[in-house]
N, C-alpha and C positions, 0 to 999 in steps of 0.2 A: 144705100138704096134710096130711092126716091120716095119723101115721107107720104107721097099721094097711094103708092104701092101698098106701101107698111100700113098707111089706115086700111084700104080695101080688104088685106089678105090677113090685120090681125085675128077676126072672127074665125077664119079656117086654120088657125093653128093650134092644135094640139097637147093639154097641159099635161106634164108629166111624162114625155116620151122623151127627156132628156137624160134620162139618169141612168145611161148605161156609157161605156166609154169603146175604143181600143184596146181588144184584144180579151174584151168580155164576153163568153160564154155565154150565148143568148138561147131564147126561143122565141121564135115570131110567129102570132098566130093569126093567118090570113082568112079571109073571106072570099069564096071562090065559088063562082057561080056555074052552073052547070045545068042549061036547058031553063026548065022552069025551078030548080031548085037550089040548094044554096048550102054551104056545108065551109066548117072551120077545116083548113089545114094546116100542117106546125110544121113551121123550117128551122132547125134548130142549128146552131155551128158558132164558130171565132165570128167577132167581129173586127176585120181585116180593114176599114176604113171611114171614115164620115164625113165627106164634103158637101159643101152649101152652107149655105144660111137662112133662116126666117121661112117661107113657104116654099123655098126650093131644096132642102137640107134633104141631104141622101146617104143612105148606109149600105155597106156589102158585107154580105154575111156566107162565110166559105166552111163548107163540111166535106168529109168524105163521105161516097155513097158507091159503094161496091168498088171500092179501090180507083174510082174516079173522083179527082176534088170537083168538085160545083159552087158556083160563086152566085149568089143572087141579092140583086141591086133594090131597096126598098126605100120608097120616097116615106119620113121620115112623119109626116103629115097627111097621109093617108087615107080617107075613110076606110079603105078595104083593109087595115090592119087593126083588128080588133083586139090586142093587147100582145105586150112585149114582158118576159118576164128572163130575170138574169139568173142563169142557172149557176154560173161562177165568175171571181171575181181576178182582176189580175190585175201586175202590175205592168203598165204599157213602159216600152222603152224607146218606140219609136210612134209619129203620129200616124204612120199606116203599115203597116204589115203584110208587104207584097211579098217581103222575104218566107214567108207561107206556101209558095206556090213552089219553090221547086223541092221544100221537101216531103218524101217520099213515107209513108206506111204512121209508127207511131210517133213518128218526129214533128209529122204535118199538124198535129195537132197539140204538141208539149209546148209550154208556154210558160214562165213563170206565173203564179199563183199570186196573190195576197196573204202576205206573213205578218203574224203579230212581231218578228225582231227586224233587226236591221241587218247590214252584209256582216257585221262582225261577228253575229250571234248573239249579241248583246235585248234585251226588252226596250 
């Protein structure tokens, strides 16, 4: 990117909102303005992708909600995300997880975990 860019946009970037990955069990909690008033809401789900870099870095984060999946796109640098907290942790096997979308019920959401052993069973 162009270092005139990179100096302009370091000050709007955001410390600390790197530390979730692919296929991590999020919660996003947004700031959502409503009239004259203003109130936190929580989009919680997979995190199914993260494209971009530096002030354009974007995440999609996919839950079920009444047996409809729902994907929503969250520029990763934000004002209006007033914190991200990891509810679990996983181990990704691919860098996006579109393969999520077609499946169906508790499948849509089973995902390998984070294990203290390895595939053998072994520590």
């Amino acid at each position: 990117m162009n270092p005139i860019i990179n100096e302009i946009t370091k000050d709007q970037l955001k410390a600390g909102r790197d530390q979730f990955k692919v296929g991590d069990g999020i919660r996003v909690h947004t700031r959502v303005r409503e009239g004259e008033k203003e109130r936190i809401q929580i989009f919680n789900g997979i995190v199914i992708a993260r494209k971009g870099h530096g002030i354009h870095e974007t995440f999609t984060v996919r839950r079920i909600s009444y047996g409809e999946g729902v994907e929503r796109v969250f520029p990763t640098n934000s004002p209006n995300i007033e914190k991200i907290e990891i509810d679990r942790k996983s181990v990704p096997k691919r860098a996006r997880m579109y393969f999520l979308r077609q499946r169906v019920g508790k499948k849509a959401t089973k995902i390998e975990e984070n294990r203290s052993t390895d595939h053998r069973g072994k520590s």
